[in-house]
C-alpha positions in Angstrom: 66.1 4.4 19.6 63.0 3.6 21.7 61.2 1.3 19.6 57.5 2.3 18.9 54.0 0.1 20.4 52.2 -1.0 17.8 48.6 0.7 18.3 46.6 -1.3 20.3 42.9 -1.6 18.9 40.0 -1.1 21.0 36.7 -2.7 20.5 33.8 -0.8 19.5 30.7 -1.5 21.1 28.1 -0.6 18.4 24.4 -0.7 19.4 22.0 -1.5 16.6 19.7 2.0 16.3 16.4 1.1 15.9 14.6 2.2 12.5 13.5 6.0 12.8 10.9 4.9 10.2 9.1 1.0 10.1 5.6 -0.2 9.3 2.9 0.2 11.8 2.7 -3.3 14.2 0.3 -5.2 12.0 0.4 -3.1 9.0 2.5 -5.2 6.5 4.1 -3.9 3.2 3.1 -5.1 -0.3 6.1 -6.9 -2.1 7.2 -7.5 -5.3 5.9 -11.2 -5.2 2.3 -10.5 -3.8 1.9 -7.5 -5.9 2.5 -9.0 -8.8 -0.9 -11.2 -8.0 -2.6 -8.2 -6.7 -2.2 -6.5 -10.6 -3.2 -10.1 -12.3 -6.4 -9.4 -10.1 -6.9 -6.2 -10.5 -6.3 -6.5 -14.2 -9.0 -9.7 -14.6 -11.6 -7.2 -12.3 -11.2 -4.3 -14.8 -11.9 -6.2 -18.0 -14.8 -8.1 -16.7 -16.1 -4.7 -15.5 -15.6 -3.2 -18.6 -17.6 -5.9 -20.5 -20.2 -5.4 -18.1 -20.1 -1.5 -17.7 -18.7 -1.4 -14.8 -16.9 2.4 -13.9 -13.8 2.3 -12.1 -14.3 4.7 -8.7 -12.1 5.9 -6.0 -13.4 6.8 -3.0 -11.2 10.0 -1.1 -9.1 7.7 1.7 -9.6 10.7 4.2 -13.3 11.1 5.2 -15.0 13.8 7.6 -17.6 11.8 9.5 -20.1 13.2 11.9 -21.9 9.5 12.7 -22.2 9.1 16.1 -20.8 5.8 17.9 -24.3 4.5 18.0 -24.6 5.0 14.8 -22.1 2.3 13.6 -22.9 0.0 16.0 -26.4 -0.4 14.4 -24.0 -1.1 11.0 -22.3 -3.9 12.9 -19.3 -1.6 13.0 -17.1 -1.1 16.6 -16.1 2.7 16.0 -13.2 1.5 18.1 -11.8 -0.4 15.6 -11.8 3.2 13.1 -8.8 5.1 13.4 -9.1 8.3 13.5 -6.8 11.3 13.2 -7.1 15.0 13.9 -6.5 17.8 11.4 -4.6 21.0 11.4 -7.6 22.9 12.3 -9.0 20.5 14.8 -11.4 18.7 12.5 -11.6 14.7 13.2 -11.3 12.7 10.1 -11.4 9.2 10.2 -9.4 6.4 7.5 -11.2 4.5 5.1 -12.5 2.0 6.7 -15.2 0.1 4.6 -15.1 0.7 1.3 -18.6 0.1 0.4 -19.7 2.8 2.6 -17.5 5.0 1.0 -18.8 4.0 -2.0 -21.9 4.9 -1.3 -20.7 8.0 0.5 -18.9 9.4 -2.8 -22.5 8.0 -4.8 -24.3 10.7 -3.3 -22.1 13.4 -2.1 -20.9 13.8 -6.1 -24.6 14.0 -7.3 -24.0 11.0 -9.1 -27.5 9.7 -7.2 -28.8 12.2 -9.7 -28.5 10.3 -13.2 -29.8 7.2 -12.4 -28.5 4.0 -11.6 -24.6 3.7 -11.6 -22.4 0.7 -12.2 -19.4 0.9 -10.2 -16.2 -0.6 -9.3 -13.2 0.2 -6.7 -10.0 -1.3 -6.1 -9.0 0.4 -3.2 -7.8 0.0 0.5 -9.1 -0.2 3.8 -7.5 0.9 7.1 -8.5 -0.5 10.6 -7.1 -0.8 14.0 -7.7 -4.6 14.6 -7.5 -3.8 18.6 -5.1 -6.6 19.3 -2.4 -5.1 21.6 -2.2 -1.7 19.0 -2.6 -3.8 16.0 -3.5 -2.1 12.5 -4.1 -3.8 9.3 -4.5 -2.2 5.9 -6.5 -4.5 3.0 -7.7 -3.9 -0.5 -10.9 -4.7 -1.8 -12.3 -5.4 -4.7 -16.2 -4.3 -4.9 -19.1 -4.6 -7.5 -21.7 -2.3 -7.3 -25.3 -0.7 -8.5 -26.1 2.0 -7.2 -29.5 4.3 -7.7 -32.4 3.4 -9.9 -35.2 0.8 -8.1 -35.1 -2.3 -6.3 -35.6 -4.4 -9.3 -33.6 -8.3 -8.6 -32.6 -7.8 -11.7 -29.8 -5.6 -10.1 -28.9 -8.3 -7.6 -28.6 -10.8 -10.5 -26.2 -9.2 -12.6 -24.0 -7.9 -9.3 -24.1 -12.0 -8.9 -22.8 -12.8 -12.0 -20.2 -10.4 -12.3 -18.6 -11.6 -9.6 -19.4 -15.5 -10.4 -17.7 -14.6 -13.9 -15.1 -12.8 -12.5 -14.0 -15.6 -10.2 -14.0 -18.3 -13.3 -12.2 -16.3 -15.3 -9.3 -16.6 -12.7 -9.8 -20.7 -13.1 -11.5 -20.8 -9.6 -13.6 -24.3 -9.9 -16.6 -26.1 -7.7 -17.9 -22.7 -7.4 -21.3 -22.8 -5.7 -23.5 -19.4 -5.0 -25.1 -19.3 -1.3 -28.0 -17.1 -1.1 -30.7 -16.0 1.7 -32.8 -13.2 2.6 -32.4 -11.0 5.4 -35.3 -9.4 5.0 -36.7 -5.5 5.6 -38.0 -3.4 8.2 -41.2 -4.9 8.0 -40.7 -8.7 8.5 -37.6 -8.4 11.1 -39.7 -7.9 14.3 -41.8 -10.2 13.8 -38.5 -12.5 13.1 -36.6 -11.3 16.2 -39.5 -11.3 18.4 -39.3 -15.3 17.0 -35.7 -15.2 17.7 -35.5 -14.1 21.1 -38.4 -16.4 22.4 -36.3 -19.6 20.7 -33.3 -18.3 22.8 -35.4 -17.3 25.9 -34.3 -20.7 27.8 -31.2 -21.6 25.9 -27.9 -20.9 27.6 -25.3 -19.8 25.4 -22.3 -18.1 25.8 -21.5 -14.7 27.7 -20.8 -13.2 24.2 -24.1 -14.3 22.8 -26.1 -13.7 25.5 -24.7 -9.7 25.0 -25.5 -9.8 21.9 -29.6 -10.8 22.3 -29.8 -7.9 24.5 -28.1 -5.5 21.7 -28.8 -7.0 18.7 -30.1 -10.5 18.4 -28.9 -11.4 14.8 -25.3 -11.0 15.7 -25.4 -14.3 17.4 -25.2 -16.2 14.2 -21.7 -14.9 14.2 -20.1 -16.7 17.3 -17.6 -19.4 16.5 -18.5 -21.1 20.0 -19.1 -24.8 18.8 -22.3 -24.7 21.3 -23.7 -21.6 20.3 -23.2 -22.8 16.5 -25.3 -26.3 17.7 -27.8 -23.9 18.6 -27.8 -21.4 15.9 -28.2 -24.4 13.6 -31.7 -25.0 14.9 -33.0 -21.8 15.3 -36.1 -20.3 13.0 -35.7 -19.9 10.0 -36.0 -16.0 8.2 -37.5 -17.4 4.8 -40.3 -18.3 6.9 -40.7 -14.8 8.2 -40.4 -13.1 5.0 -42.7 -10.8 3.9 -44.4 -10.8 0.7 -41.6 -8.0 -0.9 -39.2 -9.4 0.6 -40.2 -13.0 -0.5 -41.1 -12.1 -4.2 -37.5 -10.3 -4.2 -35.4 -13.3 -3.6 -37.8 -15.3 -5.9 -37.0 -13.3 -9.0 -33.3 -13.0 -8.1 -33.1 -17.2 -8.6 -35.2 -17.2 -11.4 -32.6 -14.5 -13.3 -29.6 -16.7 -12.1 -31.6 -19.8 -13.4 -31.7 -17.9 -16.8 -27.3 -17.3 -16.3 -27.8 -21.1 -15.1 -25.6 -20.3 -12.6 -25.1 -23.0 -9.4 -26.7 -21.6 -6.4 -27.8 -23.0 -3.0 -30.4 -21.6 -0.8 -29.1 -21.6 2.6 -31.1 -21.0 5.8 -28.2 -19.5 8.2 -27.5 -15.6 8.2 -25.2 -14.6 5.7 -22.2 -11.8 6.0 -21.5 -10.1 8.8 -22.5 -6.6 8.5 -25.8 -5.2 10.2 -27.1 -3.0 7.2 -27.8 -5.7 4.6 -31.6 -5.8 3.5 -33.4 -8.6 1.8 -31.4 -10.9 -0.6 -27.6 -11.5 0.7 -25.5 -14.1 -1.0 -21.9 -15.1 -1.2 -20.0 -17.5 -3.5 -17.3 -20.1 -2.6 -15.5 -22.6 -3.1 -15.4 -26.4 -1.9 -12.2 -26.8 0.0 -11.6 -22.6 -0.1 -14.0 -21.3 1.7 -15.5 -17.6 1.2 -14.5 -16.0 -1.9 -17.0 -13.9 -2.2 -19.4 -12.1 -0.8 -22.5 -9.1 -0.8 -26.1 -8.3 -0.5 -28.4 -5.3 -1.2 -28.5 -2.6 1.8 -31.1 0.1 0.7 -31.1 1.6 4.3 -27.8 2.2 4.7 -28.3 5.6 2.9 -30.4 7.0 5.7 -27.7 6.3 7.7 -24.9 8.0 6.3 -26.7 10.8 4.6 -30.6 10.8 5.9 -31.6 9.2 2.3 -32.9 6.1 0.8 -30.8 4.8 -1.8 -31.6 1.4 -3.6 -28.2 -0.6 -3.8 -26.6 -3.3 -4.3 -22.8 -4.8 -3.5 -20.3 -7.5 -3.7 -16.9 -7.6 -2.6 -14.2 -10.0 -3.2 -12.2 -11.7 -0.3 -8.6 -10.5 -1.7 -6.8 -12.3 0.8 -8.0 -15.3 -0.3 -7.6 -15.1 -3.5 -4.4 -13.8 -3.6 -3.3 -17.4 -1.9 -4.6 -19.1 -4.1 -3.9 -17.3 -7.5 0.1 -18.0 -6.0 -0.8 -21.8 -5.8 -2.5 -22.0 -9.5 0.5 -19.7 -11.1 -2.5 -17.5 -11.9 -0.4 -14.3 -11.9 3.0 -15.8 -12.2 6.3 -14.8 -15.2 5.2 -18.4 -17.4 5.0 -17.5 -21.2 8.1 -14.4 -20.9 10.5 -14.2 -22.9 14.1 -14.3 -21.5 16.9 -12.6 -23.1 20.5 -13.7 -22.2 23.9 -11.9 -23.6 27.4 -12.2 -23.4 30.0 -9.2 -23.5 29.4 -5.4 -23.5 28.4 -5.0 -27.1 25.6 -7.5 -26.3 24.1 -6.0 -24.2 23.9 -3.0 -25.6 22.3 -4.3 -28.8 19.9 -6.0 -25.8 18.3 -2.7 -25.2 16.7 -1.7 -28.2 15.9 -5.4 -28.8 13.7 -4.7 -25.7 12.0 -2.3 -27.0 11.3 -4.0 -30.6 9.4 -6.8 -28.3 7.5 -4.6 -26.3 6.2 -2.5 -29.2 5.1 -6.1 -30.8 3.7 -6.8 -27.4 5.8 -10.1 -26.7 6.5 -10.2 -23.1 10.4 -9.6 -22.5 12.7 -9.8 -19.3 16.5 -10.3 -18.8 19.2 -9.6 -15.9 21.1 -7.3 -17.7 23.3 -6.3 -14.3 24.5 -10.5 -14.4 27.9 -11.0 -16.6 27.4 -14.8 -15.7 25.7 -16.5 -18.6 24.7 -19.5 -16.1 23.2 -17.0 -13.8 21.4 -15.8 -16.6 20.3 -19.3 -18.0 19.2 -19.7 -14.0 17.4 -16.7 -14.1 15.4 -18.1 -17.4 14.9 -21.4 -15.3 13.1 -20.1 -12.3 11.1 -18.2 -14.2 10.3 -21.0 -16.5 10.3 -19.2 -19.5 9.3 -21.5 -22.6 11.9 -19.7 -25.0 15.2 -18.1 -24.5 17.4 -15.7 -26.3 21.2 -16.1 -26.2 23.0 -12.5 -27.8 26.6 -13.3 -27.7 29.3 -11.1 -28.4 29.7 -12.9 -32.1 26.2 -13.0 -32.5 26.1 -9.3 -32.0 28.8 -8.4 -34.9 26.6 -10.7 -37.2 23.3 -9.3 -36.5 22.4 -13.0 -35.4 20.7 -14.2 -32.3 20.2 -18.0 -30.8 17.0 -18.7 -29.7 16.6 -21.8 -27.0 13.8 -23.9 -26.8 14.0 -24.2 -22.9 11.7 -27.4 -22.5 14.2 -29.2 -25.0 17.6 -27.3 -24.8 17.3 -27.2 -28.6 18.6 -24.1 -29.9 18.6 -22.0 -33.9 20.3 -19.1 -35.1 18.3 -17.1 -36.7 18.9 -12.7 -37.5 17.7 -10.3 -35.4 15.4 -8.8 -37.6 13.5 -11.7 -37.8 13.6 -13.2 -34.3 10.5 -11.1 -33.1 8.0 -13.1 -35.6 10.5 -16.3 -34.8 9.3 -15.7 -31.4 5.5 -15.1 -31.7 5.5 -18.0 -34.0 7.0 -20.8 -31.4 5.1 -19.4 -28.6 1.5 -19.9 -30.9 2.7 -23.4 -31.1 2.9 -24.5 -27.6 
């Protein structure tokens, strides 16, 4: 017989496919990890709004836009940097891309201009192409506003305060308000004509010197350390402002005197948008930078709709606080429950335990998929949970649970259908 060849294998060459679906280059997705921050936030921002009347608002994300280019360069905007897409029927519609104009864009378009002044929130995103080699980058925002009514300071006060408040209640400290004027349609040429003869003999940078052709106010944005040097001595606004303008900021300090709130008057430009009027402020941090920031901009209606709208904004700089809510433990699992069991039947008595805690509003988890009890007791660990609940399968045929002091490694038995005020009782005492 004519012995049989074994088979000889051939390598497979297998080329890696490349994704039919991924993120946009720049775009990045939200995790677990960073949205768990993003919903302490958003959760802190919705109850001090709703102490201070604040309505939640969502702006549509898809907006029909017929401002010309020009147009949003006087806003400080480069309608480059707004991505746009085209509908079925050939209309242009363009992303989100600052939320307080949408803001103010929904404001009147709903007829909500109509009933007076509005207090308003949004937590929503933003979508821009960042115009690095086909970059795009998605944020969410967090905004303040009052919208309608007069320009009354007191306005700008409260708009102030709800943020200040907003940003101590995340356990922010050294916060310090920085606050100017930009001023109105009546004392800005005299300013820029001020502005321009300062710079007249100055050399600055290529950038700059652009910018005192197109719009001379835009220079106090360049990082250049000369152009800074230079910034840094040039006239003041406050000494330009006119008497409206003047009176305006005045009775904005005295209100945040009254909240005795800690504020700075600063004589550099603040934020960097173009359609800011009169008082402008933004709060930060020593050591943290910008946390904060907003302004009133009562000509930006004219722009977007051919109306004037008194208004006033703030918006929070998410990114930044999002870092440093992760370094303070701000939004992390500290103060859960963990609860641990061993063998089938314990974990099945684990579910409706669940739910026995959650009706009592005691915060619960567990890794029910893990058999290992020392991946479990890991799992507590990391999460550094200050109690622990160990359901073994004994345990579970005498209705009895352990409950684990984690800091200690002290444990009790105690039953089940007491461990719930057990619970709620040792976490009151830490």
């Amino acid at each position: 017989m004519t012995p049989i060849k074994p088979a000889i294998k051939k390598k497979i060459s297998v080329t890696p496919k490349k994704n039919k679906l991924s993120s946009a280059k720049g775009a990045k997705d939200i995790l677990p990890d960073e949205c768990r921050v993003l919903d302490s936030l958003h959760s802190a921002a919705a109850n001090i709004a709703g102490f201070y009347n604040f309505s939640r608002i969502e702006p549509a994300p898809l907006e029909s836009s017929e401002i010309e280019d020009a147009d949003w360069e006087t806003l400080g905007i480069d309608p480059k940097r707004i991505l746009t897409i085209k509908g079925s029927n050939g209309d242009l519609l363009s992303l989100r891309f600052d939320p307080a104009i949408s803001l103010l864009r929904s404001f009147t378009e709903n007829g909500l201009h109509k009933t007076g002044p509005q207090r308003l929130y949004y937590f929503t995103p933003s979508f821009k192409d960042v115009g690095e080699e086909a970059a795009y980058k998605t944020e969410y925002h967090i905004g303040f506003g009052i919208l309608g009514g007069n320009v009354d300071s007191i306005y700008d006060a409260q708009v102030i305060n709800t943020v200040y408040r907003l940003l101590g209640r995340l356990k922010l400290k050294d916060l310090m308000i920085h606050i100017n004027s930009v001023g109105c349609m009546v004392c800005r040429p005299n300013y820029k004509k001020r502005l321009l003869q300062y710079f007249k003999d100055l050399s600055c940078c290529k950038e700059c010197k652009r910018k005192l052709e197109k719009n001379p106010f835009r220079i106090f944005d360049c990082g250049d350390k000369e152009c800074i040097a230079l910034c840094a001595n040039a006239p003041i606004f406050l000494d330009s402002l006119c008497s409206n303008c003047s009176n305006h900021l005045k009775n904005t300090l005295e209100f945040l005197e009254e909240l005795k709130l800690p504020y700075m008057v600063v004589p550099q430009f603040i934020g960097d948008l173009d359609y800011r009027s009169r008082t402008v402020f933004k709060v930060v941090s020593e050591g943290s930078g910008d946390l904060a920031w907003g302004g009133r901009h009562d000509y930006l209606g004219e722009i977007i709709n051919g109306h004037t709208i008194p208004a006033v904004q703030s918006r929070l700089n998410v990114e930044k606080l999002i870092e440093l809510m992760r370094e303070t433990s701000t939004a992390s699992g500290k103060g859960r429950i963990f609860l641990i069991y061993v063998g089938d039947l314990a974990k099945r008595k684990s579910l409706p335990l669940i739910e026995e805690f959650r009706e009592k509003r005691l915060p619960v988890t567990e890794s029910l998929g893990e058999d290992s009890l020392s991946a479990q007791l890991q799992a507590a660990s990391q999460l550094e949970a200050p109690v622990a609940l160990i359901l073994g399968q004994k345990e579970a045929h005498e209705e009895n649970i352990i409950v684990r002091d984690m800091e200690t490694g002290i444990q009790e038995i105690v039953p089940i259908s007491k461990v719930v005020e057990e619970v709620r009782k040792r976490l009151r005492s830490n």
